[in-house]
N, C-alpha and C positions, 0 to 999 in steps of 0.2 A: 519389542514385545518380549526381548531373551532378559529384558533387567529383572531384577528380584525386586524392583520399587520404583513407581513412577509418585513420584511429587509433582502435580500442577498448581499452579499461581496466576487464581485472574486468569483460567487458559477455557477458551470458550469452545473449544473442538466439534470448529465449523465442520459444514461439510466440504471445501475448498482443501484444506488441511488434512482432513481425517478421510478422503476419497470416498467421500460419499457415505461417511460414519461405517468404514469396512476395515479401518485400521485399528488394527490388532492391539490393546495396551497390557502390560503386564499386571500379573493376577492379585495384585497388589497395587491400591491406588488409594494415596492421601491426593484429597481435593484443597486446596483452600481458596475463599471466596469471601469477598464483603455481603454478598447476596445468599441470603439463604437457600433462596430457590434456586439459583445456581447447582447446588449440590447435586450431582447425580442427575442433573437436566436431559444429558445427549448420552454420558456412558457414567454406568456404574464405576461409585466410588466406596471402598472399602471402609475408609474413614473420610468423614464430611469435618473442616477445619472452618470456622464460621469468622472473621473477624480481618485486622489489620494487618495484611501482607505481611510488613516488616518486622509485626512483633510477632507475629505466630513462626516467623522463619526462623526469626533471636533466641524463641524459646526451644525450636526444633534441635537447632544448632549446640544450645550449652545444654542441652538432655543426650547427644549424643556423645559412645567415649572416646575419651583422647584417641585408643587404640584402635583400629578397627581393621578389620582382615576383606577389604576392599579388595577387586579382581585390577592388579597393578596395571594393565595394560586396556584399563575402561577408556580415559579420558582419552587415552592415543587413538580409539580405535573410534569414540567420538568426535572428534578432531576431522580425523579422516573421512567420517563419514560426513560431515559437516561441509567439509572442502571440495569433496565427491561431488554431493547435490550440487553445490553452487557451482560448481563447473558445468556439471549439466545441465542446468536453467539457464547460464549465459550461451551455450551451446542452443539451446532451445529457440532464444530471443534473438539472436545474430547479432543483427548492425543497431541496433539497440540497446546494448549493454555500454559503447561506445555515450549513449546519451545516461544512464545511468550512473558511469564514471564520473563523467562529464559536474553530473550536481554533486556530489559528495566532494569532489577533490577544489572544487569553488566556494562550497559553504561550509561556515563554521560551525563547530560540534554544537553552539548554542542558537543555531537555527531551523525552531519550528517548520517541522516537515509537514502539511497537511496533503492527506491524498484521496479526493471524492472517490467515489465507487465507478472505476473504469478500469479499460482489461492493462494497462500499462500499471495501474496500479496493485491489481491483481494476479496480474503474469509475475510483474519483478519487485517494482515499486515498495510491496509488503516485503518481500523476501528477500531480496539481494540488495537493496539501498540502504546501507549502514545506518543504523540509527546509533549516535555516541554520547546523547542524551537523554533519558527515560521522559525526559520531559517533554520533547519538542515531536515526538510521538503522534501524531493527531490523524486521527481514521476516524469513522463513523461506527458505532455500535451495530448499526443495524444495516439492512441491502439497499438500505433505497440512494436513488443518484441523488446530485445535484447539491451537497450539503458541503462541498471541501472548499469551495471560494468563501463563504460567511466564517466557517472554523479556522479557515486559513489571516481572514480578516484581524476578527480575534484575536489570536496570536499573536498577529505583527505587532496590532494595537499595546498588548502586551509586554511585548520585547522590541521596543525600536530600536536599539542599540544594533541589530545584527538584522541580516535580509531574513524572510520568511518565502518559502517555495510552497505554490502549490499546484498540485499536478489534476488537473483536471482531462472528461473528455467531451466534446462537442455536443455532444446528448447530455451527457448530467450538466453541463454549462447553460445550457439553453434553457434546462426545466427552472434554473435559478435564475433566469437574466438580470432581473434587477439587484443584483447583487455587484453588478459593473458599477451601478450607480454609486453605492455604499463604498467601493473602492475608488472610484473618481474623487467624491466627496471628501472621505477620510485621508486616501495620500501615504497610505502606510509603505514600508520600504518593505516591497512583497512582488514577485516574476511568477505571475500568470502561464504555466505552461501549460499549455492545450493543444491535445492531440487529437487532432480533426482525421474522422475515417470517416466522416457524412453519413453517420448514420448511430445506430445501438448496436456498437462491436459486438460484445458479446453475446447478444439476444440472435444476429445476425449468424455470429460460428454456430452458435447451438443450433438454429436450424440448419444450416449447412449439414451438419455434423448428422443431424438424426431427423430431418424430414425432407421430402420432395419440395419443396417450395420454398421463398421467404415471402413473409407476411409482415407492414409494420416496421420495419429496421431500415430500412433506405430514409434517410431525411434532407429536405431541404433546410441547411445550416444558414445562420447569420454569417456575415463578410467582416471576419471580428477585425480586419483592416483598418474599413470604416468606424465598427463600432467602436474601438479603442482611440482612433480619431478624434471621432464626436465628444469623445470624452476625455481629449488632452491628455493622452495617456500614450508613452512609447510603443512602437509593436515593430517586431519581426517577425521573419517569417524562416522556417529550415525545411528544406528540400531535401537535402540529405543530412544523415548523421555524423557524417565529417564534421559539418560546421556548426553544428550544436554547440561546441567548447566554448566557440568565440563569442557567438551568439550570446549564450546563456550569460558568459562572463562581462559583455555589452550590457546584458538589461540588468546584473547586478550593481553595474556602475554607475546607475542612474540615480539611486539610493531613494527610492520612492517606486508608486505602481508602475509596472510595465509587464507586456504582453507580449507572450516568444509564442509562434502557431509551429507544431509542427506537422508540415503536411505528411499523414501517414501512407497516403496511394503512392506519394510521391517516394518517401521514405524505404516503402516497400514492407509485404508482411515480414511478418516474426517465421523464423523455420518453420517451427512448429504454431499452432492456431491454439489458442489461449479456450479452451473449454471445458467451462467447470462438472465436476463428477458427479450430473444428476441423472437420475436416473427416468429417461421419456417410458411413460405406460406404452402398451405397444411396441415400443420401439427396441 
């Protein structure tokens, strides 16, 4: 909020990000967006930029002068703060940043990342898992689960040349089941990670977090064992995060679908409980 100018691009300032739209932006905001109604949707924008990322940045770029009396020690002190955060999110997540390593340093910068709407995806997944290609990028627009195994599908279909990861969680997996079928069938070279807490993690913290009871969030899950079984398709299984590395690097070696479970009871929680910054009436 101390800059003299914030430039967003394509930047949807959820409330996940922006703590619950309480984060402070500087008094001074170019938006720019393919979407018109994007403009000024979640926080006032000073100037609304309407049109193609790359050429509204190009033209930004050579209208600006050569010279410019910039605060020399900006980038160091975002750098810093940069480095800051992701320390303290891996601090946050524990023995789980170990599984986050774990897929970055085994796939390659041209492999399609997709990640349903789950708290692994959400807690790190978005945030600290490198993305080295603007392309292989693939999230969901919008909140709802179950959508990262088909986009993930996609993808691979796309790019056979290189594995495709998708991170799924046992609840958004189940709302989509047939979508195993689609991956049986097709045979893309794509590692099914599915992070089983048997139930709607995050629905389950948020009650934790701000009511007397859980309602709803406990589920009896499919035995994705069998079901990957059924469907001639590799599976393991990690108990702990140790053995993630192997694992993961096992079902990359199969060069077609296959299915790594990780059990998270087994696994154990994150430090900290993954709860996003809404705000309960009453509560």
């Amino acid at each position: 909020a101390d800059a003299d100018l914030l430039v967003s691009v394509g930047t949807h300032f959820r409330s996940n990000e922006t703590r619950h739209y309480k984060l402070g932006l500087p008094a001074h905001h170019v938006q720019i967006d393919v979407d018109p109604a994007a403009i000024g949707r979640t926080y006032p924008a000073t100037t609304g930029l309407v049109g193609d990322a790359a050429e509204l940045l190009g033209a930004l770029v050579a209208a600006l002068p050569r010279q410019t009396s910039a605060d020399p020690d900006w980038r160091e002190r975002a750098v810093a703060t940069r480095e800051a955060v992701r320390a303290r999110l891996r601090g946050d997540i524990g023995q789980y940043a170990q599984i986050c390593d774990a897929m970055r340093r085994h796939l390659p910068a041209e492999s399609p990342i997709a990640r349903d709407v789950t708290i692994p995806s959400s807690q790190w997944g978005n945030r600290l898992l490198p993305i080295l290609d603007p392309a292989t990028n693939i999230f969901p627009l919008g909140g709802g689960i179950g959508q990262g195994l088909a986009m993930g599908i996609g993808a691979a279909l796309g790019r056979p040349d290189v594995p495709t990861l998708v991170i799924a969680g046992d609840g958004g997996l189940t709302v989509h089941l047939g979508e195993f079928a689609t991956l049986a069938q097709e045979r893309p070279w794509l590692v099914l990670v599915v992070f089983n807490d048997a139930g709607y993690g995050v629905l389950r913290n948020m009650q934790d977090a701000h009511m007397d009871r859980r309602s709803g969030v406990d589920l009896f899950t499919p035995d994705f064992q069998l079901l990957a079984a059924s469907m001639a398709m590799p599976y393991q299984l990690v108990r702990d995060a140790a053995d993630f590395d192997e694992a993961f690097a096992k079902s990359l070696a199969e060069r077609g679908p296959a299915v790594l479970e990780v059990d998270v009871t087994a696994v154990g929680p994150t430090p900290t409980a993954f709860v996003p910054p809404v705000e309960i009436p009453g509560h």
